[in-house]
C-alpha positions as a printed NumPy array, in Angstrom:
array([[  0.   ,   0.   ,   0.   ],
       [  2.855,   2.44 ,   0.695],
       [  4.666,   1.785,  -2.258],
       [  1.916,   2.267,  -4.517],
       [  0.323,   5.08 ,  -2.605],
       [  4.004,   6.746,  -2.879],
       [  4.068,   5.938,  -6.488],
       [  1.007,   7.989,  -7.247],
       [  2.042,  10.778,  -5.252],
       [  5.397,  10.945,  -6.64 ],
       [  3.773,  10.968, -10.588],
       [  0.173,  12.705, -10.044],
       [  0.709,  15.153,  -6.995],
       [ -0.008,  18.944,  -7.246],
       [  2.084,  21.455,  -7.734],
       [  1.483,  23.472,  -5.117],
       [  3.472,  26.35 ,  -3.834],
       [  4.048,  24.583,  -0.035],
       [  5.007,  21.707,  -1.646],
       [  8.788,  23.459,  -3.343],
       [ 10.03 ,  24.194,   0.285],
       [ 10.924,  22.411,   3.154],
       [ 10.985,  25.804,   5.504],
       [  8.74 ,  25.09 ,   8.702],
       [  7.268,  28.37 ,   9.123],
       [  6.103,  28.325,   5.018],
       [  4.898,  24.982,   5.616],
       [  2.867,  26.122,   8.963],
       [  1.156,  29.044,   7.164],
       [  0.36 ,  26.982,   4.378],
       [ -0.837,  24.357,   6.867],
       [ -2.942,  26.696,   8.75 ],
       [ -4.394,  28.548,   6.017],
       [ -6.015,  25.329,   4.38 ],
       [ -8.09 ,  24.263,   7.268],
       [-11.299,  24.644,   6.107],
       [-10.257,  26.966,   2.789],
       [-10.151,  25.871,  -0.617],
       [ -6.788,  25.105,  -2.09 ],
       [ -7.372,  27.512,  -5.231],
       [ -8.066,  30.272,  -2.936],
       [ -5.   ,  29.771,  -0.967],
       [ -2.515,  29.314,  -3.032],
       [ -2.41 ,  33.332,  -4.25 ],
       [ -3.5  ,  34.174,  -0.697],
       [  0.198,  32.288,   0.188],
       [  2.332,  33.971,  -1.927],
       [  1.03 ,  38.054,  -1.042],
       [  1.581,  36.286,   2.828],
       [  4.733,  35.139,   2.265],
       [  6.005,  38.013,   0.526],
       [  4.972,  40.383,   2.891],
       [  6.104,  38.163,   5.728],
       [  8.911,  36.337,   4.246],
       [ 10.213,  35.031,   7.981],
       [  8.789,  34.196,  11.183],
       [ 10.399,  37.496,  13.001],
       [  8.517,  39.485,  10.278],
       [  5.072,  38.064,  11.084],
       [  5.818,  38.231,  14.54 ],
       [  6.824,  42.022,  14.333],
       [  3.711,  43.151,  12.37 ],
       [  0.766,  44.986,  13.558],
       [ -2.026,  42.757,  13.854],
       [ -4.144,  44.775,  11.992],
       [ -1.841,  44.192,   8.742],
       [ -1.649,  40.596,   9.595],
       [ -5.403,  40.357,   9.607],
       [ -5.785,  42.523,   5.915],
       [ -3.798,  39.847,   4.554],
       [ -5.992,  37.292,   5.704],
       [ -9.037,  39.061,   4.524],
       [-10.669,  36.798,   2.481],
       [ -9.621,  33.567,   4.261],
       [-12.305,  33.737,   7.097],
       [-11.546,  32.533,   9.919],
       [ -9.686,  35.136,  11.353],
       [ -8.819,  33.312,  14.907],
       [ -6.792,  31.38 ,  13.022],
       [ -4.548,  34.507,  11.742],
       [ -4.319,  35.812,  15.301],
       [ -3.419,  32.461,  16.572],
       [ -0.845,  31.885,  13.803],
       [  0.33 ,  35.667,  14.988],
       [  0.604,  34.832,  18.666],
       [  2.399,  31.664,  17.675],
       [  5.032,  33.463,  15.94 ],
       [  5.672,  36.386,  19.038],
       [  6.362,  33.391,  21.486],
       [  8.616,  31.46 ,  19.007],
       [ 10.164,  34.745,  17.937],
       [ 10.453,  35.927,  21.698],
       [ 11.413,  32.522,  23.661],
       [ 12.462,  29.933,  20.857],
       [ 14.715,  32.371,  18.837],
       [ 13.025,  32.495,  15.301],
       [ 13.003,  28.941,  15.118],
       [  9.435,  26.35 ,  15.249],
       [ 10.343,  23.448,  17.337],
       [ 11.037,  20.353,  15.647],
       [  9.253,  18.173,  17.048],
       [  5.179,  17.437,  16.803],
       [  4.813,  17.575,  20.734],
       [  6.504,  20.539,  21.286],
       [  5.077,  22.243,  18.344],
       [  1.465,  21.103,  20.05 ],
       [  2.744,  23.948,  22.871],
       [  2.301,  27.032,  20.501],
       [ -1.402,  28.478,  20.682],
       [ -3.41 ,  27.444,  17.558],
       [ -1.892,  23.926,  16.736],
       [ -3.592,  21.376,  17.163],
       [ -2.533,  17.44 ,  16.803],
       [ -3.275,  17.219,  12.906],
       [ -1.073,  20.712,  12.287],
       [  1.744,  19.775,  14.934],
       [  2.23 ,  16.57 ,  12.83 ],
       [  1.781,  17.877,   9.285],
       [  4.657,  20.096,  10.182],
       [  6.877,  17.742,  11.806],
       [  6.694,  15.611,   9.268],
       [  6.868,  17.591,   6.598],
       [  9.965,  20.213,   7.4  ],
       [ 11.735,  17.673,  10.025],
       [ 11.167,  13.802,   8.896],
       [  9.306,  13.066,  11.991],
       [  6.838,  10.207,  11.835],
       [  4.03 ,  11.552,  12.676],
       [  0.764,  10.853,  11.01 ],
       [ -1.454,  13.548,  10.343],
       [ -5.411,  12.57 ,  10.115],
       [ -7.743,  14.914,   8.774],
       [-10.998,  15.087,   7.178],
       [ -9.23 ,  13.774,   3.976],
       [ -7.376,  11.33 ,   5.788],
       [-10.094,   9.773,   7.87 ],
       [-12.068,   9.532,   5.004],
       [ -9.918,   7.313,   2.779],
       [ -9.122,   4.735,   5.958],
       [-12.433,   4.403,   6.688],
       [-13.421,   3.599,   2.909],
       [-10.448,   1.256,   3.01 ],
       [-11.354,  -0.6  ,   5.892],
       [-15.246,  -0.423,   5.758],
       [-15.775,   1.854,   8.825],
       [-18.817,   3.541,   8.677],
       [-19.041,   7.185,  10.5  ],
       [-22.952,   7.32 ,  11.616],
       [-22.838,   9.833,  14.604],
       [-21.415,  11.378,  17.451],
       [-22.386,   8.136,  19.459],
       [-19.074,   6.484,  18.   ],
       [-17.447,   9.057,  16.968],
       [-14.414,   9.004,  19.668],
       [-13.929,   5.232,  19.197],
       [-14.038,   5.975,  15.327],
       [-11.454,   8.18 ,  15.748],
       [ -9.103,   6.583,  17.452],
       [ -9.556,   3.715,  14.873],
       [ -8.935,   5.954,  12.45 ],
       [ -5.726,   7.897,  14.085],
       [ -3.718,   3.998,  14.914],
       [ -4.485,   2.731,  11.221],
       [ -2.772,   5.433,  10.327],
       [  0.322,   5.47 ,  12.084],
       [  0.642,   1.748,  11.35 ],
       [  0.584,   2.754,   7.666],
       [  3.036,   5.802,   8.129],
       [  6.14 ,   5.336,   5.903],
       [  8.475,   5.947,   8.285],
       [ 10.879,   6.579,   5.141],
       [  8.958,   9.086,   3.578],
       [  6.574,  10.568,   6.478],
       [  6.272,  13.656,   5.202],
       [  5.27 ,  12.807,   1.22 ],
       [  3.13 ,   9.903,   2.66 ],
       [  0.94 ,  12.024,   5.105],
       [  0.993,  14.551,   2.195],
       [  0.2  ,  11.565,  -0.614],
       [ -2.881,  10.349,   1.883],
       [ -4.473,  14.395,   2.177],
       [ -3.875,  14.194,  -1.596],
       [ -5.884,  11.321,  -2.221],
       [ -8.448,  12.035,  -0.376],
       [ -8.765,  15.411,  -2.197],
       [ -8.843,  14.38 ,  -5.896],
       [ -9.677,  10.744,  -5.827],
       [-11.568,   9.688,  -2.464],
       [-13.46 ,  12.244,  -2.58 ],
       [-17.28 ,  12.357,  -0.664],
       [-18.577,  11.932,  -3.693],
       [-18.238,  10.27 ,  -6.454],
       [-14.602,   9.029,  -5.858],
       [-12.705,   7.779,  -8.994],
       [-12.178,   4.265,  -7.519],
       [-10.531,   2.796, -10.543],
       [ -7.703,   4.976, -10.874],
       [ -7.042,   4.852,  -6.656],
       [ -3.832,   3.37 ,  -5.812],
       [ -5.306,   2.03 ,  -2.922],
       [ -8.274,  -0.019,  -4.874],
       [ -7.103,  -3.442,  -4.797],
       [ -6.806,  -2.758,  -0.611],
       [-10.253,  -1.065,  -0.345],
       [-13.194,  -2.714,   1.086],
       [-15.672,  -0.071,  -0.153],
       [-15.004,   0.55 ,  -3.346],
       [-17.091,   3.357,  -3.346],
       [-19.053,   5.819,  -0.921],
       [-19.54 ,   4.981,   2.874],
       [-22.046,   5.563,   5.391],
       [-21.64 ,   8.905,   7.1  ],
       [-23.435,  11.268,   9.794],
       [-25.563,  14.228,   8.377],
       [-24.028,  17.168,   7.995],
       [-25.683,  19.806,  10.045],
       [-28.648,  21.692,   8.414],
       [-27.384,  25.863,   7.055],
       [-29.345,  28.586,   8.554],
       [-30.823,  31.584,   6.524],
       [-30.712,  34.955,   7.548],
       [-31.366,  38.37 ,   6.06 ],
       [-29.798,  41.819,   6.277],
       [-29.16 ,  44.848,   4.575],
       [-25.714,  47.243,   4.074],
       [-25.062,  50.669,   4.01 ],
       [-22.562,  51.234,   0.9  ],
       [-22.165,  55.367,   2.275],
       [-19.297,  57.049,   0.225],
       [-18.356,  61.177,  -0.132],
       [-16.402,  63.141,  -2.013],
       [-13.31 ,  64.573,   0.425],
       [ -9.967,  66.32 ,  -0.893],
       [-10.531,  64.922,  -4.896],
       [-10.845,  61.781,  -3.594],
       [-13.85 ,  59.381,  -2.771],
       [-14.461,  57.722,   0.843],
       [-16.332,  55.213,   2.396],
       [-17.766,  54.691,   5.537],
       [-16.472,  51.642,   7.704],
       [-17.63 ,  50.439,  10.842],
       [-15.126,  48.143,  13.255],
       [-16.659,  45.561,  15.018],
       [-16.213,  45.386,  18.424],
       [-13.287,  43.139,  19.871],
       [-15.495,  41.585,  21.953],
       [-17.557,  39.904,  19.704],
       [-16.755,  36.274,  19.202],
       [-16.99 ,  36.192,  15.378],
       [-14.158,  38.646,  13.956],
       [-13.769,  41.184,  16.053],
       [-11.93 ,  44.085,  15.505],
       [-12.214,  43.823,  11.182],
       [-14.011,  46.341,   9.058],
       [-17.612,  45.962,   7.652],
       [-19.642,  48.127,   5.79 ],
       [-23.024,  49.794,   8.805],
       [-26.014,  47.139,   9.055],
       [-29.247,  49.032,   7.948],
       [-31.854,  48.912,  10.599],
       [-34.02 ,  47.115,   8.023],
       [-33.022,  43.929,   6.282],
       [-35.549,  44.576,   3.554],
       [-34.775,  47.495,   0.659],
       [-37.048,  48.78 ,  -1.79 ],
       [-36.326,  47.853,  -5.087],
       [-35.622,  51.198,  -6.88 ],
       [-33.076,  51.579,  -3.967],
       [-31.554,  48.355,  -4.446],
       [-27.846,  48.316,  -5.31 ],
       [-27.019,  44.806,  -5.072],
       [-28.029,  41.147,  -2.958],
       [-25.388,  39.238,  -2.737],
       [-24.8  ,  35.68 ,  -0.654],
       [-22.81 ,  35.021,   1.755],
       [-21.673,  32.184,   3.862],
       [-20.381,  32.492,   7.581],
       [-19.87 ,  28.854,   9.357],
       [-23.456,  27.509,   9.671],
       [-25.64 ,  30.596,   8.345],
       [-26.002,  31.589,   4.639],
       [-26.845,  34.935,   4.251],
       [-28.689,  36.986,   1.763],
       [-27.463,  40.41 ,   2.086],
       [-29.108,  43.311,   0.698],
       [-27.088,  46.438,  -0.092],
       [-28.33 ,  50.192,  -0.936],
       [-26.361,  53.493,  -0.983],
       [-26.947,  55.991,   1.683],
       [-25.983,  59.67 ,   2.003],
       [-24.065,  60.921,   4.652],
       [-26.958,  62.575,   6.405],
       [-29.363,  59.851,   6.174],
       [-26.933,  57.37 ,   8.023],
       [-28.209,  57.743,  11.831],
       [-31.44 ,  57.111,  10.587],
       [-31.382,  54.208,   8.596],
       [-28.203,  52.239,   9.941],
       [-27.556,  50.473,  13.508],
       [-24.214,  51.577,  15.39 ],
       [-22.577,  48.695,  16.326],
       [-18.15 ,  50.151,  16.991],
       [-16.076,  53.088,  15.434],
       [-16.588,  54.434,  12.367],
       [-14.582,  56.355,  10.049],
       [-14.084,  57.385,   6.665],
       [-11.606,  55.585,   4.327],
       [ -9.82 ,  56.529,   1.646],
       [-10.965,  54.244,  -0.965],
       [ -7.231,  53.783,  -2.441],
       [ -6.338,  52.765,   0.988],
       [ -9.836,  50.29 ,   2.073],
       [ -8.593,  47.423,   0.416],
       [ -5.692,  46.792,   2.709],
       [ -7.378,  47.066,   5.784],
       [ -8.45 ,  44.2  ,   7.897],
       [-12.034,  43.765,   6.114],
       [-14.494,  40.942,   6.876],
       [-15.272,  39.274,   3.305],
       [-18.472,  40.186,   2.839],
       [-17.245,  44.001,   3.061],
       [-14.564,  42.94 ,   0.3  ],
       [-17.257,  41.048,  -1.395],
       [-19.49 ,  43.933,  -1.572],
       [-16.493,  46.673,  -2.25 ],
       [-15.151,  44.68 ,  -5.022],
       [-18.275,  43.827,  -6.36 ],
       [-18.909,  47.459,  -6.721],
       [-15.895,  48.277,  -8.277],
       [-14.711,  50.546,  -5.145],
       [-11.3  ,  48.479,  -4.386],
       [ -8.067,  49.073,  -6.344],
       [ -7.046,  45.662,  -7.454],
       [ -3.84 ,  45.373,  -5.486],
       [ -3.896,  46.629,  -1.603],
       [ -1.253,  48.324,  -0.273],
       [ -0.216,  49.509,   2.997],
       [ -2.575,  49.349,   6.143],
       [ -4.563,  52.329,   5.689],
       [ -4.763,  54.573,   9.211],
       [ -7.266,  56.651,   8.44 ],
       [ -6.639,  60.488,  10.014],
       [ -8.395,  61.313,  13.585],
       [-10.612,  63.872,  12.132],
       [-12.445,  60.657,  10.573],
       [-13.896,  59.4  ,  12.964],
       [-17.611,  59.712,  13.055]])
């Protein structure tokens, strides 16, 4: 099973940008950008990160207000300040350096077991299995586990997590966890997987899909968006609103104000637009609103100020203020530097 699962990493595998360096911290941000992110979306999101933060002491000296408007667009945004944490106590206490091994690596705030031993294994050789969603799903196919619900979930797990360092090439740790994520990605995939091209095929018991628990049911919600923008010094503005760092879901970003009503009459209408955030799809309904008309029709929810419009698009912005400014044709295409707007902005 190793050899051939080896084989068809070594001819089929992605290029990927991750994949042409064996530098722990690259590897890390890669690592911790993918959970729960689409490769094609990361891989550009990588390369601006990288090149703005080429080093561990770089990340770890930012702002984390620039750290965050590069991650604008991930979602997620715990796991940027996590990630920026991580890198002051490495930068402060470990010298610059990630610790080598997973355990120790397990130490440093946002990594978990799966991202201690993608790493390890990975940058240092250490065999360490890494089981993810990917992961879990291609063992179970192979040995005909079924996942049915949280009754068994624990046991299925730990099922799951010794079949795969039993498998582990000890050789090769790093391009076999990285060959079994890559698997699971293209070929085993939750639907439809392309068993007769799988290296593993002649192994698998279920040649096919497997029984698994229900995914939990999306909520809907509706609400509307103030898109406010003036004319200041030959240059247009907009009106942002940070959300308050005590909120549990992204605090401190950017957004465009919430109207007081979700609903907008038509001839008013700018644009819907949908938007996704964990378990709630929302339909978002956006109109433009002068100046004067904003503590009427809008909720104040933090600080607001005026932004330079050249200058928006590299602050920390939640996505659906990015989504809505780029859909509108109000960011430049490339950010720059972290905008700071001036005092006399704030409203």
């Amino acid at each position: 099973m190793r050899r051939q699962l080896l084989g068809w990493y070594d001819d089929s595998h992605r290029d990927l940008p991750w994949r042409r360096s064996r530098d722990p911290y690259a590897i890390w941000v890669s690592e911790i950008m993918l959970q729960q992110t689409r490769v094609a979306v990361v891989v550009e999101r990588f390369k601006v990160f990288l090149e703005r933060f080429p080093t561990l002491v770089e990340l770890a000296q930012a702002p984390e207000q620039e750290v965050l408007a590069l991650w604008s667009g991930l979602g997620y945004y715990r796991r940027a300040r996590m990630l920026h944490k991580a890198a002051q106590f490495v930068a402060q206490y470990g010298g610059g350096v990630l610790p080598a091994t997973a355990t120790e690596l397990r130490l440093l705030p946002g990594i978990g077991a799966y991202t201690a031993a993608a790493i390890a294994s990975i940058a240092y050789g250490e065999a360490a299995a890494v089981v993810d969603g990917n992961v879990e799903r291609v063992l179970c196919r192979v040995q005909g586990w079924e996942a049915t619900g949280k009754a068994g979930a624990t046991a299925l797990r730990r099922k799951v997590e010794a079949l795969a360092g039993d498998l582990l090439d000890s050789r090769r740790p790093g391009d076999f966890n990285q060959a079994m994520m890559e698997l699971g990605a293209m070929l085993c995939t939750p639907k439809g997987p392309q068993c007769m091209v799988c290296p593993l095929v002649q192994d698998c018991v279920t040649r096919g899909e497997h029984k698994t628990a229900p995914r939990p049911k999306m909520q809907s919600r509706e609400v509307g968006c103030a898109l406010a923008v003036r004319m200041r010094v030959e240059q247009r503005e907009v009106l942002l609103e940070q959300r308050d760092a005590a909120n549990t879901v992204m605090p401190g970003l950017w957004q465009l104000p919430l109207l007081r009503e979700a609903e907008v009459p038509e001839e008013l209408l700018r644009m819907t637009v949908r938007h996704a955030i964990m378990q709630v799809n929302y339909t978002v309904r956006v109109r433009e609103v002068e100046p004067g008309e904003l503590d009427r029709l809008t909720e104040r929810g933090g600080e607001r100020r005026w932004v330079a419009l050249s200058e928006a698009g590299a602050m920390a912005l939640t996505g659906l203020a990015r989504k809505v400014l780029g859909r509108a044709h109000l960011l430049p295409r490339q950010a720059g530097a972290i905008a700071r707007p001036a005092a006399a902005d704030v409203v």
